[in-house]
C-alpha positions as CSV (number, residue, x, y, z in Angstrom):
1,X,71.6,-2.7,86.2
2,X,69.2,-5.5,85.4
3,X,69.7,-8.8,84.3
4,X,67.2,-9.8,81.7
5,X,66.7,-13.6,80.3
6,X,66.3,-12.7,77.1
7,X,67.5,-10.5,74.3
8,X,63.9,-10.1,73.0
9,X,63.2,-9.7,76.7
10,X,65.8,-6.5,76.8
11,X,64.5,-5.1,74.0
12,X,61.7,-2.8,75.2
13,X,63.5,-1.3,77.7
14,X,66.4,-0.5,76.0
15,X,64.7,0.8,73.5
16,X,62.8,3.5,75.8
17,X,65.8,4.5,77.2
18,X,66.8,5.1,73.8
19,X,64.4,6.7,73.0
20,X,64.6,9.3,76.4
21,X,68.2,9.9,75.6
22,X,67.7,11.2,72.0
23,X,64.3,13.2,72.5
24,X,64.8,14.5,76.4
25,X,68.3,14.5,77.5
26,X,69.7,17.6,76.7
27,X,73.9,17.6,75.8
28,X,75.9,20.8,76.6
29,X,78.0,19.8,73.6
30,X,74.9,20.3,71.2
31,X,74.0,23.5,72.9
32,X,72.0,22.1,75.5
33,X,69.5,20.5,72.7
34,X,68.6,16.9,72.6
35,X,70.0,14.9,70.2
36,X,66.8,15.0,68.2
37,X,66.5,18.8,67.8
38,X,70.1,18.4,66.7
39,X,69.8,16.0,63.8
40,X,66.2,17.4,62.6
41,X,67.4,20.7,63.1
42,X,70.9,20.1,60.7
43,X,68.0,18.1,57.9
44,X,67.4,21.5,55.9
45,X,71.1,21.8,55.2
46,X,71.8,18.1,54.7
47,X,69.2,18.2,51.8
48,X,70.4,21.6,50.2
49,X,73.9,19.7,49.8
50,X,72.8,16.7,48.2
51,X,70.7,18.6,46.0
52,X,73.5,21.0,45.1
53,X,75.8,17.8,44.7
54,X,73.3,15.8,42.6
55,X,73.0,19.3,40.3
56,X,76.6,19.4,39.4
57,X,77.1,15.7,38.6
């Protein structure tokens, strides 16, 4: 773990590693897909909901 001085000074790198967990790291409990292909891959059916809510309101 590194010590950084700063918060601003943190933020890059914790913000790559972000980054590397949600578009490389695979998770056995999404199917072995990363957390990106998980949450772009669910979008379609997100939409079709709201749509078919927003219709019958």
């Amino acid at each position: 773990m590194k010590a950084y001085e700063s918060g601003g000074e943190a933020r890059n790198p914790i913000a790559n590693f972000l980054a590397w967990c949600n578009q490389q790291l695979s998770h056995s409990s999404l199917s072995d897909k990363t957390q990106d292909e998980a949450y772009f891959a669910m979008l379609p059916s997100i939409k079709a909901a709201a749509l078919t809510a927003e219709r019958s309101a």
